[in-house]
KEKE-3310 file (N, C-alpha, C; in steps of 0.2 Angstrom, whole numbers, plus 5000, padded with zeros to 4 digits):
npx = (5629:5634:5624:5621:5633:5632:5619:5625:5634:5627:5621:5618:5631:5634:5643:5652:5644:5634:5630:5635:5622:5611:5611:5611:5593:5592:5594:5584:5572:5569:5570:5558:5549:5550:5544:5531:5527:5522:5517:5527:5538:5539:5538:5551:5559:5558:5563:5575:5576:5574:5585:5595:5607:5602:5611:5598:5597:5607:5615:5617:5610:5597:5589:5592:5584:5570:5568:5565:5552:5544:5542:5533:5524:5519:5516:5505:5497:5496:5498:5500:5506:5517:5522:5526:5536:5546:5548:5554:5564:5570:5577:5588:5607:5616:5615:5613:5598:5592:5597:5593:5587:5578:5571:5565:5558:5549:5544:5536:5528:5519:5515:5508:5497:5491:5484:5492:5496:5505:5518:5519:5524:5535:5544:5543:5549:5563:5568:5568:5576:5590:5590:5583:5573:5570:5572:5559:5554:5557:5547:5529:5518:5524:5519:5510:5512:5523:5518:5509:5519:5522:5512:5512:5525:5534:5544:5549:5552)
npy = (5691:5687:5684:5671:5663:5663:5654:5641:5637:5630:5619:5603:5588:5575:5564:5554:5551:5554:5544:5532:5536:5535:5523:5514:5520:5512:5497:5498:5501:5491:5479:5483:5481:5466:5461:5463:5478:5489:5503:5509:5507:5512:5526:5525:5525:5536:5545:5544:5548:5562:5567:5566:5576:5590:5590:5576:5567:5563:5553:5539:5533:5538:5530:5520:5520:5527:5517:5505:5511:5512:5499:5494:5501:5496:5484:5486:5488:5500:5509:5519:5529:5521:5520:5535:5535:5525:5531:5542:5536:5532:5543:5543:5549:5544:5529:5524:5524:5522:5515:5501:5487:5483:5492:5498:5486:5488:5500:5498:5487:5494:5505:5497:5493:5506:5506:5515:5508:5510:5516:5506:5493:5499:5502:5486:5481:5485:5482:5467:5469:5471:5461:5450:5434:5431:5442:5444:5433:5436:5441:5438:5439:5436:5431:5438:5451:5449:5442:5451:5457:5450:5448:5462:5464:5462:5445:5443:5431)
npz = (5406:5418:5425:5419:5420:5434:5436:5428:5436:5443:5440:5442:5439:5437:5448:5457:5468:5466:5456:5464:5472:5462:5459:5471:5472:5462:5464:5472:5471:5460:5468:5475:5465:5462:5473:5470:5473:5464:5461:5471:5466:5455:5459:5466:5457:5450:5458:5456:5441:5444:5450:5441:5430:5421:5402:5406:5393:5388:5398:5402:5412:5414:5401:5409:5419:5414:5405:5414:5421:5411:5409:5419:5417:5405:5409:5418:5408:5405:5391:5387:5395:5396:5381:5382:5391:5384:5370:5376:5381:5369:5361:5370:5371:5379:5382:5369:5367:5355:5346:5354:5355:5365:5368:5356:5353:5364:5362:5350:5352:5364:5352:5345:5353:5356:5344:5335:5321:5308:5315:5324:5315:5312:5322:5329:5317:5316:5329:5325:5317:5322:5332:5330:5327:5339:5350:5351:5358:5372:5377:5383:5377:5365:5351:5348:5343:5334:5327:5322:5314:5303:5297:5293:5287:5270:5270:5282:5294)
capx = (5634:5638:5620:5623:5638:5630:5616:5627:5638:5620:5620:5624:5635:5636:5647:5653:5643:5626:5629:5630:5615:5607:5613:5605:5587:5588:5591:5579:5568:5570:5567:5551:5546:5550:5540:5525:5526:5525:5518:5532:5548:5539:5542:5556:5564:5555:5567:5580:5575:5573:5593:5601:5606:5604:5606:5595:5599:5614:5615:5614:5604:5593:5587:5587:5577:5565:5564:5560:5547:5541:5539:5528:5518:5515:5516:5498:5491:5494:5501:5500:5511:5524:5524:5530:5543:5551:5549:5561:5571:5572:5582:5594:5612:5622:5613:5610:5592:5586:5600:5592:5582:5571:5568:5560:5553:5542:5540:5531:5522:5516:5511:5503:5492:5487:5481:5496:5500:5513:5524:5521:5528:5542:5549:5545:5554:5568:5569:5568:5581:5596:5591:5581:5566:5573:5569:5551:5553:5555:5538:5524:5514:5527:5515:5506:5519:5526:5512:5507:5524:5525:5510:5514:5530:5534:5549:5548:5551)
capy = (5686:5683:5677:5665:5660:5658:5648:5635:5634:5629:5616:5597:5585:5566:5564:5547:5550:5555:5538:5527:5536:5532:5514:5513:5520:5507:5491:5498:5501:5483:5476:5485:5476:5459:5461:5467:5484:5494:5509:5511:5505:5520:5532:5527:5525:5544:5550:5544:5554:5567:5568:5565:5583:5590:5588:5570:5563:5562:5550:5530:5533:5540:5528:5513:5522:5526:5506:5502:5513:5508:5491:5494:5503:5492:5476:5487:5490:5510:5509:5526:5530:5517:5524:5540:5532:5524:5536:5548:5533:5532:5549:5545:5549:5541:5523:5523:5520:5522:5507:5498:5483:5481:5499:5498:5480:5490:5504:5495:5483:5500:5508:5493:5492:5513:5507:5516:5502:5510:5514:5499:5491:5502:5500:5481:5477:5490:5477:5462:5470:5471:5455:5443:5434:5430:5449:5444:5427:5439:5444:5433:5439:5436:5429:5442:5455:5443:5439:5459:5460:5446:5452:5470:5468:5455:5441:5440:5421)
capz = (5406:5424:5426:5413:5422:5440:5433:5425:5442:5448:5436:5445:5437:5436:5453:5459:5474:5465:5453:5468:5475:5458:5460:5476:5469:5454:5468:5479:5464:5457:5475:5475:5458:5460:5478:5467:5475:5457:5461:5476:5463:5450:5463:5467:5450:5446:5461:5452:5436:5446:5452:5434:5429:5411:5400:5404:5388:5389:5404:5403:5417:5412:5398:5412:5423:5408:5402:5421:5424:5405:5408:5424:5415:5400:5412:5419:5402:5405:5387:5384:5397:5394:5378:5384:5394:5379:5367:5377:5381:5362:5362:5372:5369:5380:5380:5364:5366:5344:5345:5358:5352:5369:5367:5349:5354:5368:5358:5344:5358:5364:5348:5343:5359:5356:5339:5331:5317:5305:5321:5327:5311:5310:5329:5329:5312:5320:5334:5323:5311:5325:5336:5326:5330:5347:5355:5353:5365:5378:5379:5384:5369:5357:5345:5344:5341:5329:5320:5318:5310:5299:5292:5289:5282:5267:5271:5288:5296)
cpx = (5635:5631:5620:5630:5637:5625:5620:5631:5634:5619:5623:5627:5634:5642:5648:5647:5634:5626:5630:5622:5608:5606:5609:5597:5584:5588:5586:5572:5566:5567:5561:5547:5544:5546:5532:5521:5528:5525:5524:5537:5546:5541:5548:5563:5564:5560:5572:5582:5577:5579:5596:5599:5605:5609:5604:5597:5606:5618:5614:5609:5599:5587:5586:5583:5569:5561:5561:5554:5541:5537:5534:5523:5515:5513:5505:5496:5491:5500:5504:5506:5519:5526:5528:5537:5549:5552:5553:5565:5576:5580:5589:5599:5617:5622:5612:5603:5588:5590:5600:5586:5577:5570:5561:5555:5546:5538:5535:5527:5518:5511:5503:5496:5487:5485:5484:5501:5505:5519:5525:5525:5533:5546:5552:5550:5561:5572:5573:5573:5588:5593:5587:5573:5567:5571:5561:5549:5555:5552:5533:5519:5517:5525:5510:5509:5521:5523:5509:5512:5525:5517:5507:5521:5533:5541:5551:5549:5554)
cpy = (5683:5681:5671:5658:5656:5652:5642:5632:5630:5623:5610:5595:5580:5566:5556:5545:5550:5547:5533:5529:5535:5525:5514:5514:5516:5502:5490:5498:5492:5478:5476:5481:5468:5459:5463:5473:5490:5498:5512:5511:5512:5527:5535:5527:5534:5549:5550:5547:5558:5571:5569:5571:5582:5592:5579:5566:5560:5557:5541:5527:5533:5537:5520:5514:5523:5520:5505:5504:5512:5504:5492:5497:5498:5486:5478:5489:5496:5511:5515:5531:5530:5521:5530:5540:5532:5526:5541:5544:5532:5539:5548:5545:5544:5534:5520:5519:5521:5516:5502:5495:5482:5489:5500:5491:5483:5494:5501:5493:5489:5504:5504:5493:5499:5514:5512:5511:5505:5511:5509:5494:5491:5498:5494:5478:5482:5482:5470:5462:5469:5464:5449:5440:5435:5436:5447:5438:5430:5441:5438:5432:5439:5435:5434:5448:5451:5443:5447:5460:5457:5446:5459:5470:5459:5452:5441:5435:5420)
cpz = (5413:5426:5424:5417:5430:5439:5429:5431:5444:5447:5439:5438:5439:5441:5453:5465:5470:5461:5460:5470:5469:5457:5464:5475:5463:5458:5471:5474:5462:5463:5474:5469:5459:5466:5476:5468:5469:5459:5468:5473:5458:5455:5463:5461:5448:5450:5458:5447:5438:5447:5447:5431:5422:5409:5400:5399:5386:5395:5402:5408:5418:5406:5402:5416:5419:5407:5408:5423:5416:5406:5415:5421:5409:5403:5415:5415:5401:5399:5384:5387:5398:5388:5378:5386:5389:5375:5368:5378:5373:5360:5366:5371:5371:5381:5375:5363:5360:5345:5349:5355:5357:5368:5359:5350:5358:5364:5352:5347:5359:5357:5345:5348:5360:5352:5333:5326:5313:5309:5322:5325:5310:5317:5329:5322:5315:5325:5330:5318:5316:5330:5334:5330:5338:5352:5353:5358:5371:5382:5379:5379:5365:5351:5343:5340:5335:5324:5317:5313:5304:5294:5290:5287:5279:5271:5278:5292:5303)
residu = (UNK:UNK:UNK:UNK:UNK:UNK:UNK:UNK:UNK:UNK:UNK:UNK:UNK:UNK:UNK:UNK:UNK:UNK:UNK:UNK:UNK:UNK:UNK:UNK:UNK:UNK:UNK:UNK:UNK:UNK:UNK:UNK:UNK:UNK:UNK:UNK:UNK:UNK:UNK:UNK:UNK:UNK:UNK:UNK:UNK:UNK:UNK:UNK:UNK:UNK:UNK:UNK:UNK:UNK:UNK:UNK:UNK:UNK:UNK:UNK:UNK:UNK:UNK:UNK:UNK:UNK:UNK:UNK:UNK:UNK:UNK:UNK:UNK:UNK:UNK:UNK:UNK:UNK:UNK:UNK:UNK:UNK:UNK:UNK:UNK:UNK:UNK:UNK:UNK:UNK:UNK:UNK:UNK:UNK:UNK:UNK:UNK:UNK:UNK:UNK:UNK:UNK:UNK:UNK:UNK:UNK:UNK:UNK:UNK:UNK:UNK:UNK:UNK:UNK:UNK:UNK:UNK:UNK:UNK:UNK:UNK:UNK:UNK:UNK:UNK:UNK:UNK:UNK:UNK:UNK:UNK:UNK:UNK:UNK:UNK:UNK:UNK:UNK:UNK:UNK:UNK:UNK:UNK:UNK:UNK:UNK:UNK:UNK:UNK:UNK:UNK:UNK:UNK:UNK:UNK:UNK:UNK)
# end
């Protein structure tokens, strides 16, 4: 029991000081993006995963950290990986990333792209069902997403 005990002392916590220093790895992050230095903003988004204690899920942080290092992956086509991204940001609790409509929008863009069409169907209509067509003019390829969906599920428009 008193190992139980110190192992949990051991345990961070979501301070004010660690959430700035999260702040600061998602600006510095973003920087690095918009500069088209991806693989430096995945790093540094990854260190910011790395900080947010468990349980992870649990964290808002933790689901923007995920969508960002996502979207760098699907923007370079490593769909498989993105996938993985969003599929834990799907989980998470305290973002509610299942009720997050760009969450389901990638996830399906994703499935669809690794040749998973029933997901792909699910997530995008999931999307299409909490924001309307609208979360697909987000995406450059909206029509193609669009047009998977409107024909795999009837009434669509």
């Amino acid at each position: 029991m008193e190992e139980f005990s110190e192992k949990k002392n051991q345990e961070r916590t979501m301070t004010p000081e660690l959430k700035e220093k999260l702040d600061e790895l998602a600006e510095k992050g973003n920087q690095l993006e918009e500069e088209e230095r991806y693989e430096e903003a995945v790093r540094i988004w990854e260190k910011g995963l790395d900080l947010i204690p468990e349980p992870k899920q649990c964290y808002s942080e933790f689901l923007w950290f995920l969508v960002a290092v996502g979207d760098v992956y699907f923007m370079e086509k490593k769909y498989q990986q993105a996938y993985k991204c969003f599929n834990e940001a799907r989980g998470n609790l305290s973002g509610d990333g299942y009720g997050n409509p760009y969450v389901m929008l990638r996830l399906g863009e994703c499935c669809l792209e690794i040749g998973d069409e029933k997901n792909a169907a699910e997530y995008l209509l999931r999307a299409y069902m909490m924001e309307g067509k609208d979360i697909f003019e987000m995406d450059e390829d909206e029509e193609k997403y669009f047009d998977f969906l409107r024909t795999h599920v009837e009434n669509i428009e």
